[in-house]
N, CA, C and O of each residue as an XYZ file, in Angstrom:
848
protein
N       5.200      5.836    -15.744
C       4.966      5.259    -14.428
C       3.595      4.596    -14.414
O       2.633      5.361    -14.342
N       3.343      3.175    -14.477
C       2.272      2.366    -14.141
C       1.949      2.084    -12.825
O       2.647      1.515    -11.984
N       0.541      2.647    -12.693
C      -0.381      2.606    -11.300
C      -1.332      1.646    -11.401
O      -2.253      1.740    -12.213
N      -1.217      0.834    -10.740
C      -2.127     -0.735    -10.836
C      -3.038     -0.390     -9.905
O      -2.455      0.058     -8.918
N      -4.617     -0.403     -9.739
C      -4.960     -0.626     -8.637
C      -6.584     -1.605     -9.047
O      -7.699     -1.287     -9.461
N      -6.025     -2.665     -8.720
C      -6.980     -4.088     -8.753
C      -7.780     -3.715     -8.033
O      -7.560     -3.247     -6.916
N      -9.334     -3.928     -8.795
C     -11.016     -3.994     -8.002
C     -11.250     -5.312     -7.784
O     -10.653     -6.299     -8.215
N     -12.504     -5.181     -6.820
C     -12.965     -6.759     -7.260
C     -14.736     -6.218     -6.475
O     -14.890     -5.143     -5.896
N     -15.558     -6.990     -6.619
C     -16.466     -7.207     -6.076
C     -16.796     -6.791     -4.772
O     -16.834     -7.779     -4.038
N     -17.121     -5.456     -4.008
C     -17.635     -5.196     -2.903
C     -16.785     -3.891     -2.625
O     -17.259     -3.130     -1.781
N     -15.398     -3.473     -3.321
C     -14.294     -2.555     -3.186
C     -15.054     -1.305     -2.487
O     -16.185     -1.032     -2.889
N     -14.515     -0.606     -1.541
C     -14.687      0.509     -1.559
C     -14.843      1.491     -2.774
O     -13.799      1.461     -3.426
N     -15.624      2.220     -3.234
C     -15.071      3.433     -4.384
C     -13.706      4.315     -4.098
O     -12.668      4.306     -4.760
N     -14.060      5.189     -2.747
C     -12.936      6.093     -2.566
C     -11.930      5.678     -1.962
O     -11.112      6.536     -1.632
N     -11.641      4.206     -1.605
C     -10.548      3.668     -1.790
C      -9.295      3.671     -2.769
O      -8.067      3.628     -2.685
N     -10.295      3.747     -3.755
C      -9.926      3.957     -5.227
C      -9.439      4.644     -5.497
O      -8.224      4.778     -5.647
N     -10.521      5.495     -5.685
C     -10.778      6.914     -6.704
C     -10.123      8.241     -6.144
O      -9.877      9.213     -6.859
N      -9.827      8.164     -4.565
C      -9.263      9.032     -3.609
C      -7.667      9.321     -4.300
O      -7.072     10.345     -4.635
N      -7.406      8.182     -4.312
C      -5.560      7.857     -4.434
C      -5.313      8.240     -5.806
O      -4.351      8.895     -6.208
N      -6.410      7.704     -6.589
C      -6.368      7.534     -8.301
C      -6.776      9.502     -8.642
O      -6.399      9.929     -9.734
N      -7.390     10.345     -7.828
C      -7.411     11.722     -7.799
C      -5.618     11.740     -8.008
O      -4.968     11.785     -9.053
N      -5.309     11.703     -7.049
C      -3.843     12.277     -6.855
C      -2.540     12.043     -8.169
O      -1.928     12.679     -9.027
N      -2.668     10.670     -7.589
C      -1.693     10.222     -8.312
C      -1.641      9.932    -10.407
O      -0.644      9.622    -11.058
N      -3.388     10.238    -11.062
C      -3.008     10.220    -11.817
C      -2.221     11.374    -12.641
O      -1.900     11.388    -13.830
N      -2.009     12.367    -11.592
C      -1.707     13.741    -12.226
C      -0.276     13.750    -12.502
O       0.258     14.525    -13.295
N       0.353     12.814    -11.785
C       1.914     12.536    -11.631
C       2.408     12.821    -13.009
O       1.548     12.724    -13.883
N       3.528     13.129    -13.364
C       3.890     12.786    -14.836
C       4.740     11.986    -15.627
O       5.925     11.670    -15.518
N       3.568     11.648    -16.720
C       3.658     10.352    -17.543
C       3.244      9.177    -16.720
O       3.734      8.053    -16.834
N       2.082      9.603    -15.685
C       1.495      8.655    -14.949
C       0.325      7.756    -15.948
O      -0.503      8.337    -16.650
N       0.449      6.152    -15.851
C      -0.529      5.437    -16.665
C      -1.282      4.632    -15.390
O      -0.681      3.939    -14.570
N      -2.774      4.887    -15.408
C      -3.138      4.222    -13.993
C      -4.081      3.313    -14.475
O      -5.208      3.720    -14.758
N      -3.792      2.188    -14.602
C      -4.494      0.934    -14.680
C      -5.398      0.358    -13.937
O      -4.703     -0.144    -13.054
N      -6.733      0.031    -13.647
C      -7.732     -0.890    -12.979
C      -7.841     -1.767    -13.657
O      -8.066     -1.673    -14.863
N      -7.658     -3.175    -12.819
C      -7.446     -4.472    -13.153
C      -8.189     -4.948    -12.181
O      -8.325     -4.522    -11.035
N      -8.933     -6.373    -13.001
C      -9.033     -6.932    -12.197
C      -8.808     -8.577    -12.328
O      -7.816     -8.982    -12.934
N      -9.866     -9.622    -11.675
C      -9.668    -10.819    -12.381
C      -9.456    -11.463    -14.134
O      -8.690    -12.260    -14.674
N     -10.973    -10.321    -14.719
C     -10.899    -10.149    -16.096
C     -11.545     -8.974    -16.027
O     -12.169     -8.554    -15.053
N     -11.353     -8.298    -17.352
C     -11.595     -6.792    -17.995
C     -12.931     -6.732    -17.854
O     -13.530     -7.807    -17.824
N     -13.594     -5.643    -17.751
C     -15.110     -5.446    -17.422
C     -15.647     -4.861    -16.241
O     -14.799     -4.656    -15.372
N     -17.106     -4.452    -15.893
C     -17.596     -4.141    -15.074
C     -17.561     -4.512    -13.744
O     -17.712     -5.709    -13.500
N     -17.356     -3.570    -12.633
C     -16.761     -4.075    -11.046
C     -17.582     -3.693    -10.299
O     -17.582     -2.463    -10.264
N     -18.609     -4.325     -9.395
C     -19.513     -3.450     -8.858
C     -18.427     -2.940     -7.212
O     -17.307     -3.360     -6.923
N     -19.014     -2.263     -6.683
C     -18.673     -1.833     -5.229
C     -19.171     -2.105     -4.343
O     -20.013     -2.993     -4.479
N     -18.998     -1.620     -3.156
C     -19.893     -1.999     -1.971
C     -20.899     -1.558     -2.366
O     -21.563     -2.534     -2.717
N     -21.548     -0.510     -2.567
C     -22.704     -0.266     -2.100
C     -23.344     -0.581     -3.990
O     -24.509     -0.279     -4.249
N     -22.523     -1.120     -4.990
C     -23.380     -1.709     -5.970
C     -23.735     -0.989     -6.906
O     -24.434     -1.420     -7.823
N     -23.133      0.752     -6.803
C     -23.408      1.261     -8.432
C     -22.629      2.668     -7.860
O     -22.762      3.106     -6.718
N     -21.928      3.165     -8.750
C     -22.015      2.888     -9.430
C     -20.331      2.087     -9.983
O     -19.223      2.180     -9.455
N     -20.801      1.283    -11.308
C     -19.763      0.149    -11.232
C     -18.751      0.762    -12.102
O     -19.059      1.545    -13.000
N     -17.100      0.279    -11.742
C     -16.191      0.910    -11.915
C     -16.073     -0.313    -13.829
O     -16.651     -1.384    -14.014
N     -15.112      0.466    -14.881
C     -14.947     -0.307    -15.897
C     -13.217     -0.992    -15.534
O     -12.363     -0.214    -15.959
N     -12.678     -2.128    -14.920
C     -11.490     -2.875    -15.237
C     -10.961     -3.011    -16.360
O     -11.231     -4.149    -16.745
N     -10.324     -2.452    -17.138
C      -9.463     -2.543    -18.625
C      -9.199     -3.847    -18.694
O      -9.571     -4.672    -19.528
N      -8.486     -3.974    -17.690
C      -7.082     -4.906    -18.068
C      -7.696     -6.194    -17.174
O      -8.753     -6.039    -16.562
N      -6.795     -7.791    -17.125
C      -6.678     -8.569    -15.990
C      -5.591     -8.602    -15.694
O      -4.605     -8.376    -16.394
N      -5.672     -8.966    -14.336
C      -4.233     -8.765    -13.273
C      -3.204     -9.617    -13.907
O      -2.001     -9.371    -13.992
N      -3.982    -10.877    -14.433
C      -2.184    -11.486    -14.855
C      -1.899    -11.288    -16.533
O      -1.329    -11.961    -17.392
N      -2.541    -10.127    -16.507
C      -2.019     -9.933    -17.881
C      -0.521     -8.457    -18.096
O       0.191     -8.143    -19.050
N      -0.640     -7.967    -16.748
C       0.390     -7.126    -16.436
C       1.257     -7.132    -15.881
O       1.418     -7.401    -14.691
N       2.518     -6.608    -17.241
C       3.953     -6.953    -16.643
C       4.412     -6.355    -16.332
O       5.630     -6.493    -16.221
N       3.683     -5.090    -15.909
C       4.984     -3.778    -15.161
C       3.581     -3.428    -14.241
O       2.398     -3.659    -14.493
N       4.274     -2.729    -12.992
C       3.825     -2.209    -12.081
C       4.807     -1.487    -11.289
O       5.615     -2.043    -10.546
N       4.690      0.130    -11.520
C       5.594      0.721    -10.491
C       4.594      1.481     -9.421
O       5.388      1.926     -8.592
N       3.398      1.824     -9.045
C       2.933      2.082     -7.714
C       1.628      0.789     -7.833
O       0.967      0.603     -8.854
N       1.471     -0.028     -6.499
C       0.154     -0.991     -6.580
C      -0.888     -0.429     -5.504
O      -0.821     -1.014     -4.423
N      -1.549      0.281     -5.563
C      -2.833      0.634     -4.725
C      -3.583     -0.273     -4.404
O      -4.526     -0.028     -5.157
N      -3.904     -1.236     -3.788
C      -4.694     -2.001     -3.495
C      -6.173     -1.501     -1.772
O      -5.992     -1.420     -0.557
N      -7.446     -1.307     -2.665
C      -8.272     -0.973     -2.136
C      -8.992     -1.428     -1.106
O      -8.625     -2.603     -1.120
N      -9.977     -1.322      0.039
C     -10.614     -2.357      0.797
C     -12.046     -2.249      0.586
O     -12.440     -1.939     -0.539
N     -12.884     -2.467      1.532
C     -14.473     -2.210      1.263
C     -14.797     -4.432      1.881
O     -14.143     -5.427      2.191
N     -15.696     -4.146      1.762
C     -16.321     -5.847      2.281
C     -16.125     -6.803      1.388
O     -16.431     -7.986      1.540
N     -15.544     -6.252      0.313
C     -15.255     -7.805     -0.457
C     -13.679     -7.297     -0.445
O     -13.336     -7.368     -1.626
N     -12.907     -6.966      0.095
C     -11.432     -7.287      0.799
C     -11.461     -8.249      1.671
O     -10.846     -9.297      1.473
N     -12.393     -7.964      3.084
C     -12.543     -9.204      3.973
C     -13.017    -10.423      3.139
O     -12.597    -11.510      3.538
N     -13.761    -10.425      2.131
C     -14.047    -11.995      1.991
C     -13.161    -12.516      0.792
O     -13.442    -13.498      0.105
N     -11.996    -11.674      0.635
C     -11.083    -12.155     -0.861
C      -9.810    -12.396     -0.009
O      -8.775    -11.985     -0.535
N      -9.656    -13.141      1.530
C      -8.550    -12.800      2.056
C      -8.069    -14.554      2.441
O      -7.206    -14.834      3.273
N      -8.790    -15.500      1.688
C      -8.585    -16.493      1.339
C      -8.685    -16.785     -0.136
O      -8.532    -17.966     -0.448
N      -8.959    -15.745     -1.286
C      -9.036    -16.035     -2.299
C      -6.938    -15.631     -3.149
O      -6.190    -14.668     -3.319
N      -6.954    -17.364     -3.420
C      -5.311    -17.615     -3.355
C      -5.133    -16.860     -4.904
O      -3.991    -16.419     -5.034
N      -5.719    -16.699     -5.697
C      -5.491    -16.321     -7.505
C      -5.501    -15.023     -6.990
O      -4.321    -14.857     -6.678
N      -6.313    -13.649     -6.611
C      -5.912    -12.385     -6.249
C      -4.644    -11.939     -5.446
O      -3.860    -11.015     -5.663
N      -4.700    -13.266     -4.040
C      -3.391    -12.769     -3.259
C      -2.117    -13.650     -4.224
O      -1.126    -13.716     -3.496
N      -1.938    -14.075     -5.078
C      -0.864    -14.686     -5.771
C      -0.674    -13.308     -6.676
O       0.476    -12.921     -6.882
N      -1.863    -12.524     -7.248
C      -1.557    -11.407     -8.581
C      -0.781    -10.385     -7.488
O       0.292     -9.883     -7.822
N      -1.420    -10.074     -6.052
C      -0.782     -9.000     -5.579
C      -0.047     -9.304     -4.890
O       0.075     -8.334     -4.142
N       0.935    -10.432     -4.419
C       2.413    -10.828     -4.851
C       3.156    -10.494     -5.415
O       4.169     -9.851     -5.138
N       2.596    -11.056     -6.725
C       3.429    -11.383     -8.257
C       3.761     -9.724     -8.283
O       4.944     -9.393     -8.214
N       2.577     -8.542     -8.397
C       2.734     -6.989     -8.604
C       3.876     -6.820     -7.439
O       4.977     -6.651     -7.962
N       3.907     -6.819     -6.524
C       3.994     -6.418     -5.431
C       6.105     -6.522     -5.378
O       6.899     -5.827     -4.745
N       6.297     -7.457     -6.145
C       7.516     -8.131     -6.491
C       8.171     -7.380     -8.060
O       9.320     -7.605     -8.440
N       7.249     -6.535     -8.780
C       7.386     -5.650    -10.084
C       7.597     -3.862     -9.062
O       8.472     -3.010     -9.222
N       6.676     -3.867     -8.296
C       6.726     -2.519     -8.070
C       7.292     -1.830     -7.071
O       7.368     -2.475     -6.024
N       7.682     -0.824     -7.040
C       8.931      0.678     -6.162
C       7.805      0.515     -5.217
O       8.065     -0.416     -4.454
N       6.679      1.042     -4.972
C       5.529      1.084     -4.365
C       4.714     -0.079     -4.131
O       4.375     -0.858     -5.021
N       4.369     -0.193     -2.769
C       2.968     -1.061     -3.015
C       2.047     -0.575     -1.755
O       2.639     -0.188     -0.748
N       0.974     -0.580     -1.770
C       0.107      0.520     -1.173
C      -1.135     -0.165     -0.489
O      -1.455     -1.015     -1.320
N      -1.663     -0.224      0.148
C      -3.227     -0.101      0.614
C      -3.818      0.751      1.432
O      -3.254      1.495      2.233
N      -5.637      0.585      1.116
C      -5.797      1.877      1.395
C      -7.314      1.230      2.207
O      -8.044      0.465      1.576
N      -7.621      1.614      3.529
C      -8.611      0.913      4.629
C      -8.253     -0.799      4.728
O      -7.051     -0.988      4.914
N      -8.954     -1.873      4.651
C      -9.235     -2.817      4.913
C      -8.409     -3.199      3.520
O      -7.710     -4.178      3.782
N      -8.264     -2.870      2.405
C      -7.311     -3.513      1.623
C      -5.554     -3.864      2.257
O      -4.616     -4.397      1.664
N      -5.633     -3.343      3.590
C      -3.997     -3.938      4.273
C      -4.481     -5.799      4.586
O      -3.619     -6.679      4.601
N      -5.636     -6.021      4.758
C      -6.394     -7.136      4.774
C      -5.643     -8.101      3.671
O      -5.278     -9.185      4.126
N      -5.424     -7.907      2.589
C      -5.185     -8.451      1.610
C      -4.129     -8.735      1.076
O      -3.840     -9.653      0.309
N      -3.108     -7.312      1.812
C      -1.555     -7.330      2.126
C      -0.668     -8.193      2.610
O       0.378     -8.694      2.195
N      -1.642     -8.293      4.079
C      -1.433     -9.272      5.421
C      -1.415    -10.172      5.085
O      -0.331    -10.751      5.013
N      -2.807    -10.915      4.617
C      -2.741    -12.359      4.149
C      -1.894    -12.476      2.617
O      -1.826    -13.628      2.189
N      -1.518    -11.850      2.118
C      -0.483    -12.436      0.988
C       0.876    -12.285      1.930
O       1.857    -12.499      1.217
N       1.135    -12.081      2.865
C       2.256    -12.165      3.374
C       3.541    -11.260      3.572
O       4.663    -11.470      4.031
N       2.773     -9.952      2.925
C       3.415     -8.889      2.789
C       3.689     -7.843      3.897
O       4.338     -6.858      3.546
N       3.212     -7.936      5.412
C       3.067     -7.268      5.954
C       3.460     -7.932      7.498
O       3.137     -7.532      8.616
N       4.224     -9.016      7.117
C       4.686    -10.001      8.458
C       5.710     -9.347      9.098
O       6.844     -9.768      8.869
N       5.589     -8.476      9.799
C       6.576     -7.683     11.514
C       6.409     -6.756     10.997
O       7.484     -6.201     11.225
N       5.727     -5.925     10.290
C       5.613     -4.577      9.838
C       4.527     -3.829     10.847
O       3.550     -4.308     11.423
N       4.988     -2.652     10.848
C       3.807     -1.817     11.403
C       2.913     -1.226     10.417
O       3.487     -0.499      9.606
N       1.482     -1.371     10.262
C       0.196     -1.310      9.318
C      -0.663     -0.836     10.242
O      -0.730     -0.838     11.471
N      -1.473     -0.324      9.105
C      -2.744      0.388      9.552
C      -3.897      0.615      8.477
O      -3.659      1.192      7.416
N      -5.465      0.014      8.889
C      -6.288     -0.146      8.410
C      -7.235      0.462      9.223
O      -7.025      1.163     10.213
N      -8.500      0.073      8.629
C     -10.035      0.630      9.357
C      -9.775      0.305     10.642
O      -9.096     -0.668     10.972
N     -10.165      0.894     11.212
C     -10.261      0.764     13.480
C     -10.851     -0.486     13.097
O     -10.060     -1.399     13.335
N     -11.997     -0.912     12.565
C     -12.733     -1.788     12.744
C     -12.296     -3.227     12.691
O     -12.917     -4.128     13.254
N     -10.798     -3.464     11.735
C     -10.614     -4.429     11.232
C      -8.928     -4.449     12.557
O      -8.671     -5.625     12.813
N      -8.481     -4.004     12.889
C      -7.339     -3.945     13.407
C      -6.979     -5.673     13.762
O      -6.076     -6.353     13.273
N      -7.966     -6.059     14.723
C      -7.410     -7.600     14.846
C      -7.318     -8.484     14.539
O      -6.908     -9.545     15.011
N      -8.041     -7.880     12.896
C      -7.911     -9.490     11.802
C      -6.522     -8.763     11.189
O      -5.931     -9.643     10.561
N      -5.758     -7.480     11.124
C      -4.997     -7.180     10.754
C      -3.543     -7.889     11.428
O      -2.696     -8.364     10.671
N      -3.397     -7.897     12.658
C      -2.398     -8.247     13.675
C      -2.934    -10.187     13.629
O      -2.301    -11.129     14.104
N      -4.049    -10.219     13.014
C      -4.022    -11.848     13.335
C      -3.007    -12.467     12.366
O      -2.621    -13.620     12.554
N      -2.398    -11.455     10.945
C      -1.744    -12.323      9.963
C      -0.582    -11.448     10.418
O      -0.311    -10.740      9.448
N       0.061    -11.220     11.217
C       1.231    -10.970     11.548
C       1.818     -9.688     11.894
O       2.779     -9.549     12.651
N       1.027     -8.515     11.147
C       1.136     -7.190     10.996
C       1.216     -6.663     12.947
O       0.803     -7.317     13.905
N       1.982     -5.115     12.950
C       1.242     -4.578     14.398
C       0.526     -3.231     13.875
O       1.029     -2.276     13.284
N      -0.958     -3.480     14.324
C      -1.587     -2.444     13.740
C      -1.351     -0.792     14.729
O      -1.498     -0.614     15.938
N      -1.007      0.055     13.811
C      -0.922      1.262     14.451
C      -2.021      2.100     14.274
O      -2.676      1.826     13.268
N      -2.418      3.015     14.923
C      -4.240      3.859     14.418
C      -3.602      5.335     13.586
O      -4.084      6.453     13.405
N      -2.346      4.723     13.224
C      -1.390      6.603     12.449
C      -2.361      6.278     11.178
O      -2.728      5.151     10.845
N      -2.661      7.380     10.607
C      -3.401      8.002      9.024
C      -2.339      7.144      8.294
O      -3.015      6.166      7.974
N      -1.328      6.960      7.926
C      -0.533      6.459      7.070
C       0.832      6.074      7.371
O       1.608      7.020      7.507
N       1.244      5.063      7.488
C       2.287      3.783      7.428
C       3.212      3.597      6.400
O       2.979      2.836      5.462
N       4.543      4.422      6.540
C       5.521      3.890      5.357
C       6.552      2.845      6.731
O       7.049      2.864      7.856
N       6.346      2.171      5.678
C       7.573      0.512      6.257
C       8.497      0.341      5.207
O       8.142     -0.570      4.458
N       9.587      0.902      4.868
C      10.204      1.008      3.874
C       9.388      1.216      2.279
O       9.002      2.373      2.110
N       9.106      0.310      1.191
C       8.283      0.600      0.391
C       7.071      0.334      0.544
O       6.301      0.595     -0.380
N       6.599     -0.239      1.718
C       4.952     -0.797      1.888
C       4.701      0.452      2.144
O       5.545      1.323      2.356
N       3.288      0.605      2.129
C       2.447      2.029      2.377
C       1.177      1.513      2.874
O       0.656      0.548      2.315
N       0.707      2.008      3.755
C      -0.725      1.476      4.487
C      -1.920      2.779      4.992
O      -1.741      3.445      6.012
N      -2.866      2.926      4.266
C      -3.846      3.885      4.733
C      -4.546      3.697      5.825
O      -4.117      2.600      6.184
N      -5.311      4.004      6.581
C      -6.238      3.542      7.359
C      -7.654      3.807      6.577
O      -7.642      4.008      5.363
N      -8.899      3.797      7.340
C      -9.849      4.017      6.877
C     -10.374      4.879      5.495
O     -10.433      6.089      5.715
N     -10.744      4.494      4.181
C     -11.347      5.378      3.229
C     -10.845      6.572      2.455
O     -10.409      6.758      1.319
N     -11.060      7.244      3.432
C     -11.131      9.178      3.068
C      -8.986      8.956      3.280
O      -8.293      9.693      2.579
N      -8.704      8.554      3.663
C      -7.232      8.413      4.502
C      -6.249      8.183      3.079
O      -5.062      8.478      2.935
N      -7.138      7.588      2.157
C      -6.043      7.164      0.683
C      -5.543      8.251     -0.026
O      -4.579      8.249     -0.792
N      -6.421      9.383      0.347
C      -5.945     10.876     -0.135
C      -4.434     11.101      0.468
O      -3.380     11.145     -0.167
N      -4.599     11.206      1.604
C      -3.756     11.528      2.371
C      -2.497     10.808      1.824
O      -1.543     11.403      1.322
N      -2.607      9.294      1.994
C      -1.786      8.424      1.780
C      -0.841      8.970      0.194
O       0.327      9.341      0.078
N      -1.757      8.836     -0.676
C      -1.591      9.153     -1.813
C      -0.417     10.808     -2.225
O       0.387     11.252     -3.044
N      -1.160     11.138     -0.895
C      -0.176     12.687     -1.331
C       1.270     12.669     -0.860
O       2.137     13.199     -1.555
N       1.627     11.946      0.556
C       2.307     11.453      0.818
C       3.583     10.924     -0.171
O       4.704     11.373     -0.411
N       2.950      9.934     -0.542
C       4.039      8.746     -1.500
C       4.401      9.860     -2.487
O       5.556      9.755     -2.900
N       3.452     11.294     -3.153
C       3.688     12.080     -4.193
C       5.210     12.499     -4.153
O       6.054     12.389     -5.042
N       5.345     13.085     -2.688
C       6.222     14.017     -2.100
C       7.575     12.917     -2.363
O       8.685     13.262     -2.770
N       7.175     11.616     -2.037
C       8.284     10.860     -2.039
C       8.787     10.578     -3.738
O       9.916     10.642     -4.225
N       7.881     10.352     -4.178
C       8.209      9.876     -5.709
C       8.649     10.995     -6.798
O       9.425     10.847     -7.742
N       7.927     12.172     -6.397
C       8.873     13.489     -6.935
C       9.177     14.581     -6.275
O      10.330     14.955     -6.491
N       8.417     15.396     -5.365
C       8.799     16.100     -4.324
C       7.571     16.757     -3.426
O       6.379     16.598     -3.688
N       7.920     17.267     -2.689
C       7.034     18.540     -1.817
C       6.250     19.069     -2.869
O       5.100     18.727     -3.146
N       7.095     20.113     -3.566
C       5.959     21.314     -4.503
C       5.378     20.224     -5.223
O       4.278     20.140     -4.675
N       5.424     19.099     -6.334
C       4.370     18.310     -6.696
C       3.348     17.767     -5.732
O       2.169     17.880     -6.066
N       3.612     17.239     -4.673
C       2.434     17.196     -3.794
C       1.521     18.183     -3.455
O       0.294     18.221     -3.362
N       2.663     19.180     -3.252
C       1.550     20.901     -2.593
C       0.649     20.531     -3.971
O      -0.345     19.806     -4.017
N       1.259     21.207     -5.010
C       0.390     21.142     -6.323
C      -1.171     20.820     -6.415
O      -2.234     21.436     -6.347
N      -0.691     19.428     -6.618
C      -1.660     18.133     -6.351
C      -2.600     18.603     -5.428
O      -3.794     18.551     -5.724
N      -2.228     19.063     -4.329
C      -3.181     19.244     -3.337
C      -4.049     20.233     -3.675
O      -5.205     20.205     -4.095
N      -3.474     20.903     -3.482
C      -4.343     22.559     -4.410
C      -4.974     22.331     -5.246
O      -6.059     22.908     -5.310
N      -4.606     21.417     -6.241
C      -5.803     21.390     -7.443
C      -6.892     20.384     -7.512
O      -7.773     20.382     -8.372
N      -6.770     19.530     -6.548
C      -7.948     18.755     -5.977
C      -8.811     19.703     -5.044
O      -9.976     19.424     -4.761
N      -8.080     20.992     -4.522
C      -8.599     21.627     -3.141
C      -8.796     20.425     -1.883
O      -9.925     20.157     -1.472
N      -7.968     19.968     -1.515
C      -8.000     18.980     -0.411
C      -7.721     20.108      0.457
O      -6.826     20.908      0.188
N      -8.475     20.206      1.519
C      -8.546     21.142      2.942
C      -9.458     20.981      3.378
O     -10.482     21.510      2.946
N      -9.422     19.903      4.769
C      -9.936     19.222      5.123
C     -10.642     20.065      6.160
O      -9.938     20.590      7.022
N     -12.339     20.313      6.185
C     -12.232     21.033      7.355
C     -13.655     20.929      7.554
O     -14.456     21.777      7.162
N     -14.096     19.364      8.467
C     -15.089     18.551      8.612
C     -16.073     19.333      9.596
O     -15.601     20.035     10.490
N     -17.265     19.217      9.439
C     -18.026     19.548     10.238
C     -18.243     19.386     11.801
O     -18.526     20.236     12.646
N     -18.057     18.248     11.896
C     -17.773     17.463     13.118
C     -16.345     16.642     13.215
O     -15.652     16.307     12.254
N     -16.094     16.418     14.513
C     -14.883     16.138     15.123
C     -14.929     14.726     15.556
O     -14.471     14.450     16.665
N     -15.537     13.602     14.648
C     -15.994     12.267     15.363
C     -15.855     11.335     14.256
O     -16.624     10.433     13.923
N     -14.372     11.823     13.561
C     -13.234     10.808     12.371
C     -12.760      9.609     13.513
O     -12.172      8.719     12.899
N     -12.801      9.451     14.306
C     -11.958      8.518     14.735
C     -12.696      7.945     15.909
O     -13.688      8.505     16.375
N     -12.115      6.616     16.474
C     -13.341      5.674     17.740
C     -12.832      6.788     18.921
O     -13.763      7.301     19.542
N     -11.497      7.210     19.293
C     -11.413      7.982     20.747
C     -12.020      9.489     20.779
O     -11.924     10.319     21.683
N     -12.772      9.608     19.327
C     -13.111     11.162     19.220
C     -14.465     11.096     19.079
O     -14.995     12.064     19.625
N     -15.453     10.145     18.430
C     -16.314     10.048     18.121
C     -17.186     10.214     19.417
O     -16.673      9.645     20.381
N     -18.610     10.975     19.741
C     -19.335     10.590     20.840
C     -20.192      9.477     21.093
O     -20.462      8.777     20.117
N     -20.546      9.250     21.906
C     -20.801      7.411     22.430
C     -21.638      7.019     21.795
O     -21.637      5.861     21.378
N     -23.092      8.329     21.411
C     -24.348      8.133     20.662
C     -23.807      7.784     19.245
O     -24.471      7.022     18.542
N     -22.458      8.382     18.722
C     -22.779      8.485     17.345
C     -21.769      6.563     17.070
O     -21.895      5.897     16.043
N     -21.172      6.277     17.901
C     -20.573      5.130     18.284
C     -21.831      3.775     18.496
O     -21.888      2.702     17.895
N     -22.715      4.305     19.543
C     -23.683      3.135     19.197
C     -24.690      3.192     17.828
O     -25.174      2.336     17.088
N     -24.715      3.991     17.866
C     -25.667      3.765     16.372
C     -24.899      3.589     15.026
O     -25.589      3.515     14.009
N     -23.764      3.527     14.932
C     -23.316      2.904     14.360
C     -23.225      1.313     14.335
O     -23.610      0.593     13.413
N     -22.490      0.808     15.835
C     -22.429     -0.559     15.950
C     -23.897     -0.744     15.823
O     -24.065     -1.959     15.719
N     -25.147     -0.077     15.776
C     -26.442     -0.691     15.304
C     -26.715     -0.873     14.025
O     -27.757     -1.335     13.560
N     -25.458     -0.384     13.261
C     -25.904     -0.837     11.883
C     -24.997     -1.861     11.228
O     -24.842     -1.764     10.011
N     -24.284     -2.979     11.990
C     -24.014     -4.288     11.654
C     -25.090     -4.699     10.894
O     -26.293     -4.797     11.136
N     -24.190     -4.988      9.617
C     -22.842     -5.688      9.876
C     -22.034     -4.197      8.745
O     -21.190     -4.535      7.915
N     -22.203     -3.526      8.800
C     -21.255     -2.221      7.939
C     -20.163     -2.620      8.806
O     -19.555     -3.653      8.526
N     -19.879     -2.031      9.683
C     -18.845     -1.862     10.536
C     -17.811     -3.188     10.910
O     -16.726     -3.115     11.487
N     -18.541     -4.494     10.366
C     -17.687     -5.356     10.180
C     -17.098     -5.763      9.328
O     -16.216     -6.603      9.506
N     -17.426     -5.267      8.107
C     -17.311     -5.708      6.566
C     -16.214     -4.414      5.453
O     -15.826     -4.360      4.286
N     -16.099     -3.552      6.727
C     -15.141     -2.380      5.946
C     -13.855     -3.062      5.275
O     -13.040     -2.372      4.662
């Protein structure tokens, strides 16, 4: 089973690396990072940088496509050579996935036209501007599309699709041996939960909050 999940320049990490926990445990799971060409990928925040094996059009099988977000999702959502590779995958694979602001990338390749999706709170109306209806649910199955919301959420997502692709007890599994048990300090994951202080000082640190 080949797991594609294309970086590029600005990606979230645990966009990534969240989903890529889970799912490389699958079995006879091969999880591929691709990108334009093979080599070093920086992230948002610029280190540390992920290694790309492969390039995207050099792969001819894809059975799950993870596709990540972070601030260089928003600015790759006119770039036609990435949204043509996650097409082209998207048309190879059982699965195809995103995880925060990578539904960004979904949308505009055209993959997500009358579907219900879900990305970062932040991005919702560039999400619904390419056709999608954004929902604020943790995770979005639309027949084989799969949609995370914000970051930390690709776990989730990820365990999800497990249950589907082999069962319950492989997911429990999975879960257990990551120790995923989620049990946050504070109660202010989301915009209707968050308190107002911790809400403005955030929007004071634009442009983060626009660039997820």
């Amino acid at each position: 089973m080949r797991i594609v999940i294309p970086v590029f320049d600005g990606f979230t990490l645990l966009d990534a690396i969240g989903p890529y926990e889970v799912l490389h445990a699958l079995p006879d799971a091969e999880v591929v990072f691709a990108a334009e060409r093979p080599g070093p990928v920086r992230p948002d925040g610029g280190t540390p940088a992920l290694l790309a094996e492969a390039a995207l059009a050099e792969l001819d099988s894809c059975d799950i496509l993870v596709v990540p977000g972070g601030p260089g999702a928003r600015r790759r959502v006119d770039d036609e050579a990435l949204l043509e590779q996650i097409r082209r995958l998207h048309g190879l694979a059982r699965w195809t996935t995103s995880v925060c602001t990578g539904s960004l990338l979904l949308a505009a390749a055209g993959l997500l036209n009358g579907l219900e999706a879900t990305t970062h709170w932040s991005a919702a109306r560039i999400l619904e501007s390419y056709g999608a209806t954004y929902t604020p649910r943790r995770t979005v199955f639309q027949g084989s599309v799969v949609t995370a919301a914000g970051v930390s959420s690709g776990i989730d997502m990820a365990l999800a699709l497990v249950e589907r692709v082999a069962d319950r007890t492989h997911a429990e599994a999975l879960q257990l041996l990551i120790e995923y048990d989620p049990q946050p300090p504070f109660d202010a994951g989301a915009p209707h939960k968050a308190p107002q202080a911790a809400r403005d000082l955030l929007a004071a640190w634009r442009p983060y909050t626009a660039t997820r």
